[in-house]
C-alpha positions as CSV (number, residue, x, y, z in Angstrom):
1,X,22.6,-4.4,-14.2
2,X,19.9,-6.0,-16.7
3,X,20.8,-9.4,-17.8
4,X,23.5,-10.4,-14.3
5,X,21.4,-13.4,-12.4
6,X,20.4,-12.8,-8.6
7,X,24.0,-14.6,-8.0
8,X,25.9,-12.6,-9.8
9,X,24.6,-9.3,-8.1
10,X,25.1,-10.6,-4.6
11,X,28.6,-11.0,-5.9
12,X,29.4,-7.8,-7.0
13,X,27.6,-6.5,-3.7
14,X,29.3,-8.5,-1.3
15,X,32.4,-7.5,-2.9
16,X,32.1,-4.1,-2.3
17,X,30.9,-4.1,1.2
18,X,33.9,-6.8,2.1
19,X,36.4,-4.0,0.6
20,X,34.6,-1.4,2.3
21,X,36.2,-0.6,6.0
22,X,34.5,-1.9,8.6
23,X,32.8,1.5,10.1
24,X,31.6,2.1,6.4
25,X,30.4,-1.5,5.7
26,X,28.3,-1.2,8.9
27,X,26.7,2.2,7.4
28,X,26.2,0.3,4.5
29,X,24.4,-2.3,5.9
30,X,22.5,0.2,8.5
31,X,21.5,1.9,4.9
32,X,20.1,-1.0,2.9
33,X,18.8,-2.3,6.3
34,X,16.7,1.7,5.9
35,X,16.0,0.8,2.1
36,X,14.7,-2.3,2.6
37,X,12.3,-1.8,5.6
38,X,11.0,1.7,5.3
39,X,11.4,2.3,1.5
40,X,10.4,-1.1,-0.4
41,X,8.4,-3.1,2.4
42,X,6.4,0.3,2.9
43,X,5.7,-0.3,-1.1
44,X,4.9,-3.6,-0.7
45,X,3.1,-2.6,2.4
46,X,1.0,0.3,0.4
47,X,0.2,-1.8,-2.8
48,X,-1.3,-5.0,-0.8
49,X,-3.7,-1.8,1.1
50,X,-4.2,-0.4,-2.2
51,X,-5.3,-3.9,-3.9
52,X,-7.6,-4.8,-1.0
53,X,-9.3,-1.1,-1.0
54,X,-10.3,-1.9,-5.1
55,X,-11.3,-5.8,-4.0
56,X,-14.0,-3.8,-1.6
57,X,-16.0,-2.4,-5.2
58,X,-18.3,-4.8,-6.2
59,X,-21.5,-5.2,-7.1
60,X,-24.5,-4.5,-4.5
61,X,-26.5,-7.8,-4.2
62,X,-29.8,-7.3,-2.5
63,X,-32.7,-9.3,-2.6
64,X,-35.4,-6.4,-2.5
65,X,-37.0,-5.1,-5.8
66,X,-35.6,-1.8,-7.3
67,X,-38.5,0.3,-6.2
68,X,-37.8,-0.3,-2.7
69,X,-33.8,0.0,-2.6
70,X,-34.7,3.7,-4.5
71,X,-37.7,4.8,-2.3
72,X,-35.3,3.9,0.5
73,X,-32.3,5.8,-0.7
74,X,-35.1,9.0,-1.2
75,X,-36.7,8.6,2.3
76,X,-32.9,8.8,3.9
77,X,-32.2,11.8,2.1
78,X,-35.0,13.6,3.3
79,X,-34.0,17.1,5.2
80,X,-34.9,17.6,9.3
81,X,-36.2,20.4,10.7
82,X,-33.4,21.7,12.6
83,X,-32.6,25.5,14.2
84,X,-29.4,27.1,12.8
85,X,-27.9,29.3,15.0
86,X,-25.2,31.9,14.1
C-alpha cells in the first residue's frame, strides 16, 4: 500500500465493498464503522489525554524564598498522635 495516494486507496476499497453482496458489504461497513470509532478514535482519544497529562509538569513558580517552601514541606510531614487499634 506505500506509495498509492489517498485516491487511489478509496478506489481499490470501494471496489471491493461494491463487489461484495449486499449483506457482506453492510458487515463491512458495520466493521470499519467498529475500527474507526472504538479502535483509532480511542487512539486519538488516548494520545490527546496522554499529551495534556505531560503539559501538566512544569516548573513550580512561587514567590516565597526557599527556606519557607522547605520548612513548609517538613511541618506537613510531621506525624499525629493517633491510637492504632487492631
Amino acid at each position: 500500500m506505500m506509495g498509492k495516494s489517498r485516491v487511489d486507496i478509496k478506489e481499490r476499497l470501494l471496489k471491493e465493498i461494491q463487489s461484495l453482496p449486499e449483506t457482506e458489504a453492510l458487515k463491512m461497513l458495520k466493521l470499519i464503522h467498529f475500527l474507526k470509532e472504538e479502535i483509532l478514535d480511542k487512539e486519538k482519544q488516548g494520545n490527546e489525554e496522554s499529551q495534556l497529562f505531560w503539559e501538566s509538569f512544569g516548573s513550580w513558580k512561587d514567590e516565597r524564598p526557599p527556606e519557607d517552601i522547605i520548612r513548609e514541606i517538613y511541618e506537613s510531614r510531621k506525624s499525629t498522635s493517633r491510637e492504632i487499634h487492631l
